[in-house]
N, C-alpha and C positions, 0 to 999 in steps of 0.2 A: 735856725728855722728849718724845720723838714720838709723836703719834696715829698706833694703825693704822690712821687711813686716810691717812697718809700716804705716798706713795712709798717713803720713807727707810725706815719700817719696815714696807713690805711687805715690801722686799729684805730683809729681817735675818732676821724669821721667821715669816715665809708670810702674810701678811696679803693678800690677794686675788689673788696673781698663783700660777700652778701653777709655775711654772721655778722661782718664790723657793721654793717649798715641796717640791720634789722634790728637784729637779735638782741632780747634784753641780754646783759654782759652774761654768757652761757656758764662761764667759770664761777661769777659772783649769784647765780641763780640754780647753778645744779641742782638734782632732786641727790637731798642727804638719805642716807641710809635705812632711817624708818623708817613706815610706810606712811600715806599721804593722812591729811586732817580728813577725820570723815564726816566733818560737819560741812552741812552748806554753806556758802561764805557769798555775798554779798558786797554792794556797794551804792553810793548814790553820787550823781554829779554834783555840782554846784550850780547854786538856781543862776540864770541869765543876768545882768545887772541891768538891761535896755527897758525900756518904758513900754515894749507890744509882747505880749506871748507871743509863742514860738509853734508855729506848723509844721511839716516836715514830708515828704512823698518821695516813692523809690519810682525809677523809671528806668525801661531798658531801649538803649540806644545802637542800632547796629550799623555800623560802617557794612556797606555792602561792597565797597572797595579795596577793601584790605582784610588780613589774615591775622588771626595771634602767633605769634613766634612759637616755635616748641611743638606746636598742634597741627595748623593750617587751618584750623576753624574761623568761620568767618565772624570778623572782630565784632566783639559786643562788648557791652560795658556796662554795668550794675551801677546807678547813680544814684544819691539821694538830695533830694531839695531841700534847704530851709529855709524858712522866712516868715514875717511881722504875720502874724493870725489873729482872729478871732475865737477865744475860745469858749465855750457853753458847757454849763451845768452837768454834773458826770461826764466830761468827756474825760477820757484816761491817755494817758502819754505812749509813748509807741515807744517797746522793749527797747533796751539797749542794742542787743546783738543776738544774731541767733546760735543759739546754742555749739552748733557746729563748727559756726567760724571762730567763735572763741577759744574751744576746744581745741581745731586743730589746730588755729594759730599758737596756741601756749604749745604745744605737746611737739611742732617745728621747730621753737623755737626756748623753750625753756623748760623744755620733759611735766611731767604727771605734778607736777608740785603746783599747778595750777588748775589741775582735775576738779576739783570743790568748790571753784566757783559759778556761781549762778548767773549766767550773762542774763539770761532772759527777766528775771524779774528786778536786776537793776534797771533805772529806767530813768529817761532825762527830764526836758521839762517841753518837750515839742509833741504835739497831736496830731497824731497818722491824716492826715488828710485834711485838716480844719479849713475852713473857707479862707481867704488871704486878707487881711488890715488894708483896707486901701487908703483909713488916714495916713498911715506909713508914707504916703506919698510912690513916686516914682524909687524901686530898687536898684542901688550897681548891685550889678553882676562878679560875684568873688568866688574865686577857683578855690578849691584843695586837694593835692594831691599828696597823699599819701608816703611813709618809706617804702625800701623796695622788700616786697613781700611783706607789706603790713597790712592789714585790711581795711577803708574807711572810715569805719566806723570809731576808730584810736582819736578821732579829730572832732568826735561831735562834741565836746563842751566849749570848742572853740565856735563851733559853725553855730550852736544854739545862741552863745553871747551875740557873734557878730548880727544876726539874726534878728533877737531882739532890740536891736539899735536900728535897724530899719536897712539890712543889707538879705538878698537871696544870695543866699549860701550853696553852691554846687560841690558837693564830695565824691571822688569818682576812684571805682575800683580799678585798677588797672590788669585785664584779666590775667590768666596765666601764670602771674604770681605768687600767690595767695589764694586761700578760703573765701569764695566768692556764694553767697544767696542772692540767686538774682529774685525780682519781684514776685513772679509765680511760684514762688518755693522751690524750683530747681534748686540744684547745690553742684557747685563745681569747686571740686577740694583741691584746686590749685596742686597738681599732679606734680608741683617742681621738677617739670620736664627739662630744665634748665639748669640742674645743680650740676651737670658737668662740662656746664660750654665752658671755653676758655676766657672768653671777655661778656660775661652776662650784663655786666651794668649798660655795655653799650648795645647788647640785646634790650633792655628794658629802655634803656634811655629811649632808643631808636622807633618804639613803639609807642612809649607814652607822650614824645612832643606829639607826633598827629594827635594820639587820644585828645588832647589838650585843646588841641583847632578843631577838631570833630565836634565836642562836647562845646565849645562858642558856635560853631556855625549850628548845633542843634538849641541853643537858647535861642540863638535868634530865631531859627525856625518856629520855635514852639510861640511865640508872640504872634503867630499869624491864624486866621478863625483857621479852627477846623484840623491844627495840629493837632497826631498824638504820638506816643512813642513806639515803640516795636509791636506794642502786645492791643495795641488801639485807646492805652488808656491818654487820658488828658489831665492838666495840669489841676489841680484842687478848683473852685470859683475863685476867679478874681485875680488869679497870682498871672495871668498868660499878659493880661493888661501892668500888670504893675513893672514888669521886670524892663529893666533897663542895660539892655547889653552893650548898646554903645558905651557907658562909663563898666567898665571891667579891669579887676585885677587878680591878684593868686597870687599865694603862699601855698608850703607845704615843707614836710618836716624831713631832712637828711635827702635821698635821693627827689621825694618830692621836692624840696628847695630847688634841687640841680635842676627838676625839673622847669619849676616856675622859671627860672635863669633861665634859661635853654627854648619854654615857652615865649618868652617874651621876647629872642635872639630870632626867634622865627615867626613870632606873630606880632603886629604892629597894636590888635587890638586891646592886648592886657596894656593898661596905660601905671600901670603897680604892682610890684611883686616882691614879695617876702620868702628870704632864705633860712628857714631855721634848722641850723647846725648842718647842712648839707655841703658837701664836696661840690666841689663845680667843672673841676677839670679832671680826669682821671686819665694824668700821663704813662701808668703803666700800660694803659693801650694805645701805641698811635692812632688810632685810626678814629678814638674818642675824638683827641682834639681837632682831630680834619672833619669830623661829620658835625661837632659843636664848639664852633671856634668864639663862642658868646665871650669867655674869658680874655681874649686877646683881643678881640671886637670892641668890649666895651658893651653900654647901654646909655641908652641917652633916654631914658624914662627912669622914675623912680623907681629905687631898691632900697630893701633892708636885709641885713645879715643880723640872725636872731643868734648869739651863739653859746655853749654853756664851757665845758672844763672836760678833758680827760685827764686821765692817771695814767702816766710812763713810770715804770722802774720806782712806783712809791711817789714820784713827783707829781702835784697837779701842773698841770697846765693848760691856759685859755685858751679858747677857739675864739679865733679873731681875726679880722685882713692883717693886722700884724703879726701873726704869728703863723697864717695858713698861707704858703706860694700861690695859690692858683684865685683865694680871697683877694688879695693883696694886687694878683693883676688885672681881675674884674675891677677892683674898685681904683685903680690906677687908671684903666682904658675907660672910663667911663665919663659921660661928661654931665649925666642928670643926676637930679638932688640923691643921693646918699647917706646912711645911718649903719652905723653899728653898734650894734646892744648887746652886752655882756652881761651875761649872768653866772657870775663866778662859781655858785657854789651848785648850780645843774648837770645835771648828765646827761647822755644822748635822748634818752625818752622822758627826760622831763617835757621834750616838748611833743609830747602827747597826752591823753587822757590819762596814760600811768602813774603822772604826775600827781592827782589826786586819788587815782586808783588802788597805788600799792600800798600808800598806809593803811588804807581800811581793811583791805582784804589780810594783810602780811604775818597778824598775828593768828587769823584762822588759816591761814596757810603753813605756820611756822617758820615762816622767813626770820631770818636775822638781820638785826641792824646794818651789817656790810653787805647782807645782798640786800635789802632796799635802797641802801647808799650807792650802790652799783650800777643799779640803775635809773635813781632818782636826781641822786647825789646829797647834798649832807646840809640841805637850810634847817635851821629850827622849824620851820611853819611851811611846810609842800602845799599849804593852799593858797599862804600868802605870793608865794612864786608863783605860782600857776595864775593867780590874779592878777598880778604884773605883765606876768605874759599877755592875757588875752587886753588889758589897757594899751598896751603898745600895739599889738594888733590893729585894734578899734582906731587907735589915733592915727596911725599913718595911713590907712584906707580914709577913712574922716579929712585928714589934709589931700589926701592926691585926688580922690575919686570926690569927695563934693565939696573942697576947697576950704574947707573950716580950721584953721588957725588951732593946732595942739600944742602947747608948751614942751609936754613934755618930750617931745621931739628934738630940745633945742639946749634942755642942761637936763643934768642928775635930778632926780626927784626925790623930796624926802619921805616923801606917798609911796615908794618903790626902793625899799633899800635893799632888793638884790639885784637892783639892774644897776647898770653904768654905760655911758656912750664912750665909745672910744673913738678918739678922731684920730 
């Protein structure tokens, strides 16, 4: 079994290096030789499975207390809300992503070979501002946070599902990063003022647990008349009433994982969090595990480690608390309910949007079988996975945050045969 501070499982997942933790696999994704597809290429999500359409609102929230690392500018943060809506007659769905961010995220992180896609006219199933479903009843309150240097938006078919189930979904950029649009069309291209510190994860980690408490102490704020966010705006009708921030929890994908872990180490009010495929302890830096000692601590609230497979030397191997040191000792020091969900045949960004993203786009991109394998990994059916994902999702929020009994929490499912629990 490999220490993270070993090379071998840095590359797997994300243990000190940023490429291992962001980057679609930069080797299995190169741009080849000829020039890029020059068709526009396209995509669509997968519709929500919940019984309410799906709203959605950006909002900018500034810590007047703290700085962004790299810059010293005073911290802000580009959020976006989902949740149970009402929708009406021509209303149209709010763009995927803006042009920009897509752009420069691919061209950081996997060169021109993803030039051709059209972020903006893929489009999910939530409407920019729709009034709030108040049959929905009262909403928890669910975090996501992001990889490091990934941009929010890689998480919306998750946040639309949970959404449509009757959960306000909060996505939060974590600036300085990455390709950030905040609300008013500003654009900060994530300057990667960062790519030459020496321990950057513990530069990000160090920033995003406050983001984390900032963006809870600002739900709760906004529940109170007469909230707004930075720019004066206010929450859609109906959603300021609905939200429920005493029941709260968070997921988030690789560094987001560590995050949510590391959230919940320092805030008592996430009462559930979800780790998918994230590092938790990153012992090539000391001063990581003295600042987030969550891993040796323990947690006495619920977790889930979401985890998929990487590839050493030709070998696959699973990402799992048995096979990962710093997994293995969270889920040892820990004394509340616990899960591990394997998904054997996923890659690092299957648990994101790419997941059903890169088959559609891959053939007008000219991608080859082993670079979507690289970074999707190798199920026959990437929507069947990707729908397994957001069910375990759905379920363990569903058991912890409003107490409802999910099976599949409890054995293999034959509804899900690319997940497995590993006890």
């Amino acid at each position: 079994m490999d220490s993270p501070s070993t090379p071998r499982y840095a590359g797997a997942v994300a243990a000190g290096a940023v490429a291992a933790l962001t980057a679609l696999p930069a080797a299995a994704v190169a741009a080849p030789s000829e020039p890029p597809a020059p068709e526009t290429v396209t995509f669509d999500l997968p519709d929500p499975t919940g019984p309410y359409d799906v709203g959605t609102t950006e909002l900018r929230l500034v810590d007047e207390d703290r700085t962004t690392p790299w810059t010293d500018d005073v911290r802000e943060l580009a959020v976006s809300v989902w949740y149970p809506a009402e929708h009406r007659p021509g209303d149209e769905p709010a763009p995927y992503a803006d042009q920009r961010v897509g752009d420069l995220f691919t061209e950081y992180q996997v060169g021109r070979r993803f030039a051709g896609v059209d972020w903006e006219s893929a489009a999910g199933s939530a409407v920019p501002g729709a009034r709030a479903d108040r049959s929905a009843g009262r909403l928890p309150v669910v975090l996501y946070s992001p990889g490091a240097a990934v941009p929010r938006v890689f998480g919306t078919s998750m946040a639309e599902d949970l959404a449509s189930h009757g959960y306000a979904v909060v996505t939060v950029d974590h600036t300085g990063e990455a390709p950030v649009r905040f609300p008013d069309g500003r654009f900060d291209d994530g300057d990667r003022h960062w790519e030459d510190e020496p321990n950057v994860i513990t530069g990000f980690t160090a920033a995003r647990v406050p983001d984390t408490r900032f963006v809870l102490d600002s739900v709760e704020d906004a529940t109170r008349k007469g909230w707004t966010d930075a720019d004066g705006r206010r929450l859609p009708h109906g959603l300021a009433k609905a939200l429920d921030p005493s029941t709260a929890g968070m997921f988030g994908m690789s560094l987001g994982g560590a995050t949510t872990v590391h959230g919940m180490g320092a805030d008592e009010r996430i009462g559930a969090g979800i780790d998918m495929d994230g590092s938790v302890d990153f012992t090539s830096d000391p001063e990581f595990a003295e600042r987030f000692p969550t891993a040796d601590e323990g947690l006495d609230r619920p977790f889930m480690f979401m985890g998929g497979s990487r590839v050493r030397d030709g070998e696959v191997l699973p990402n799992t608390h048995r096979t990962f040191e710093d997994w293995g000792r969270l889920w040892d020091n820990s004394t509340g309910w616990k899960r591990d969900v394997h998904f054997a045949e996923a890659r690092h960004f299957s648990f994101t949007d790419f997941q059903v993203v890169m088959p559609q786009v891959a053939e007008g991109l000219g991608l080859s079988e082993e670079q979507v394998e690289g970074a999707i990994g190798t199920t026959d059916d990437p929507q069947r996975l990707h729908a397994s994902q957001r069910a375990y999702v759905r379920a363990f929020f569903d058991h912890h945050l409003r107490g409802e009994r999910r099976p599949v929490l409890d054995a293999d499912s034959p509804g899900h045969p690319d997940a497995r629990l590993v006890g």
